[in-house]
N, C-alpha and C positions, 0 to 999 in steps of 0.2 A: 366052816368056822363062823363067819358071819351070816347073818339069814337076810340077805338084799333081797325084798322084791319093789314090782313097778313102783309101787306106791311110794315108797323111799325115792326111789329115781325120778317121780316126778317132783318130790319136796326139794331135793337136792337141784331139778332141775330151775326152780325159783331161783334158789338162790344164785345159782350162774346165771341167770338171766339178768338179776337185779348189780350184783355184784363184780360179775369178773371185768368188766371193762374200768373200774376203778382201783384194783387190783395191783398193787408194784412188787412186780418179779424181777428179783435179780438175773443180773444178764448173765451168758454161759461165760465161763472162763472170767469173772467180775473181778478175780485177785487180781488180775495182770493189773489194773490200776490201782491198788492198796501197796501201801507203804509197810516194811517191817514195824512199824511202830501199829500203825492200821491194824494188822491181821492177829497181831501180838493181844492188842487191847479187845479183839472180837474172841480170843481164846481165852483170856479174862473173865468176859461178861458168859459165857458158855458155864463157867464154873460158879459165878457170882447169882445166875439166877434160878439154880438147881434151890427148889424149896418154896421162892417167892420171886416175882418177875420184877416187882416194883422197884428193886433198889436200881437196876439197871437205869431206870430212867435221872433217878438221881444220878449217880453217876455222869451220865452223858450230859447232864446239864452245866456240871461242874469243871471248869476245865484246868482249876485248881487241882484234883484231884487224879484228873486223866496226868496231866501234867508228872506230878507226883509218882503214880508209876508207869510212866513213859516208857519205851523198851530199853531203847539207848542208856536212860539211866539207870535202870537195874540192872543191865547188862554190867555197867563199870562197875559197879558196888562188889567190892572183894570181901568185906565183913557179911558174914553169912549172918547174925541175929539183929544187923540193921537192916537187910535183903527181909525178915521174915517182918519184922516189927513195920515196915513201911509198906510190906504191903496189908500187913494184918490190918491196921490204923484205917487205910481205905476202904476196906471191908466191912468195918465196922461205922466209918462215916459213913457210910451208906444204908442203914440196916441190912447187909445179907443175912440171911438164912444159914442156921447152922457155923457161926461165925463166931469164934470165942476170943473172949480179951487175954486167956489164957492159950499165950500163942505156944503152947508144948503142945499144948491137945486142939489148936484149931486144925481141922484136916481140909480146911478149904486154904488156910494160909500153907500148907501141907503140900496141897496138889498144885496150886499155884506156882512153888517154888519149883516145883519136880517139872511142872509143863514151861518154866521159864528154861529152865538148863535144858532138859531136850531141845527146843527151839535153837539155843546156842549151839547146842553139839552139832545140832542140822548144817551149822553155819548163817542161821537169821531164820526170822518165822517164813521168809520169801520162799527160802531154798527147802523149806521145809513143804511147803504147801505145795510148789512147785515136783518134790516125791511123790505127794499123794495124785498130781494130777496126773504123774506117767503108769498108773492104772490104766489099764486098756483092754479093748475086748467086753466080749458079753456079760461078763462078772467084776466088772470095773469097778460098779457103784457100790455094791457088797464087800470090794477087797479095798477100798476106801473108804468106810464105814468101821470096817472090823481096825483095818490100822489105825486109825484117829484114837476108836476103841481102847485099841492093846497100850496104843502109846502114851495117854492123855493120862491121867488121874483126874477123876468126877466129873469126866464127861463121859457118858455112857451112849445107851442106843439112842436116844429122842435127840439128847445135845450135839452126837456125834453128825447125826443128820442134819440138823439147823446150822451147825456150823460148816458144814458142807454145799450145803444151798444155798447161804448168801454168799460163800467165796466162788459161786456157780459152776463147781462140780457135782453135783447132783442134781437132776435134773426130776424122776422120777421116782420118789420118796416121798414117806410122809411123818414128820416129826407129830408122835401121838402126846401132845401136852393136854392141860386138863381141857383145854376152850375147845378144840378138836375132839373129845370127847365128849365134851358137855353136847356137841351140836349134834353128834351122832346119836346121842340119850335121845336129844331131844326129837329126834327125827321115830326114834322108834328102835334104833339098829343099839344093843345091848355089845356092851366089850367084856371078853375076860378079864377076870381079874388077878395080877399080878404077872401082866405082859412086860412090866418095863425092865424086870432083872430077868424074863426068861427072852434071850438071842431070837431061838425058833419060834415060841409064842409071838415074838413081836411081829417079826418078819412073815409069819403064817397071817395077822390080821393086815401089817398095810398093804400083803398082794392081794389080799381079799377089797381091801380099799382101793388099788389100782386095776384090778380087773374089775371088779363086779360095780363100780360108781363111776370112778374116772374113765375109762377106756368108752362105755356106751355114751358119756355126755363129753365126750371128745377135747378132753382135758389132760393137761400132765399131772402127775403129783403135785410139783411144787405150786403148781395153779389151785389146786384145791387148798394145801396146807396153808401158803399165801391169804388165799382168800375167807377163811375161815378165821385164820387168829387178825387179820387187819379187822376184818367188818365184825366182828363176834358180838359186839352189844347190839348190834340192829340184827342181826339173823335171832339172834335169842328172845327179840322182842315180834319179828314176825310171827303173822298169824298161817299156820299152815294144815 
């Protein structure tokens, strides 16, 4: 699949030299300290930054907004088209991507609502997240992947993964967004194209990623993905 040789592995190995020690990986098992409102609002931004990354940091800056839709409070909200309208409203103060004022056809206010009610059926986003980590065994990480997958609406394979690794159940993964691409362009190592709606295509390139990069420079996945989208405007501007 991918064509790694040395010469990649010594560019890659700059950048861990220059970069991993400043690096913040979330810790294993990180939900145990989040709040249902916490993991609710990370399931949120999973949906909110499919398209464009930027609005999220709005978002996060606002606490008007986070406020707004809180879990606790949509949770109480029994009228379903003030449940869609408040959360569409945020969506749209924010610039998301793919976000329409026409909340019939927005399918991010769509999926939003559909991943607010599963969370509740779970019984809270805790007891839900808490499902996913009784995965166990050698196919843990893949059979939490694909649930996140089957269960979420717009979050797919890259968000299924990111959202997995800050709540630090995955451990060896790699969420393929465009920065993580860009650096692998840039390195020399060419991606197919249109891995992110093919399952096996994905999953064929990031074991290619974790065997043939990570594994010789003695790294986990989420150490590379980490380290790649934090540092990305100074790796893009190094000379290599």
């Amino acid at each position: 699949m991918l064509q790694i040789t040395q010469e990649h592995l010594n560019k890659f190995q700059q950048i861990v030299d220059r970069f991993r020690s400043k690096t913040k990986i979330p810790k294993e098992n990180n939900w145990y300290s989040w709040s249902d409102n916490d993991i609710w609002l990370h399931t949120m931004a999973q949906v909110m930054v499919v398209g464009k990354s930027a609005p999220l940091d709005k978002f996060y800056k606002s606490d008007k907004l986070r406020k707004e839709v809180a879990y606790e409070r949509l949770r109480k909200m029994t009228d379903e088209k003030n449940l869609n309208r408040t959360i569409n409203r945020v969506l749209l103060a924010v610039g998301t991507r793919y976000a329409s004022s026409n909340i019939s056809k927005c399918l991010k206010t769509k999926a939003l609502v559909h991943n607010l009610k599963t969370l509740k059926n779970y019984g809270g986003p805790r007891k839900f997240v808490k499902r996913v980590s009784e995965f166990q065994g050698p196919n843990a990480d893949k059979q939490r992947i694909e649930f996140v997958v089957q269960t979420f609406m717009f979050i797919k394979n890259k968000g299924a993964r990111d959202y997995l690794m800050e709540l630090g159940l995955l451990r060896n993964a790699v969420a393929l967004d465009v920065r993580v691409q860009n650096v692998l362009r840039k390195i020399g190592i060419e991606v197919p194209k249109g891995f992110e709606s093919n399952p096996q295509l994905y999953d064929s390139i990031q074991n290619d990623i974790l065997e043939k990069i990570c594994k010789p420079l003695g790294i986990s996945g989420i150490e590379f993905d980490r380290m790649l989208y934090q540092n990305y405007d100074d790796i893009i501007r190094m000379n290599m």
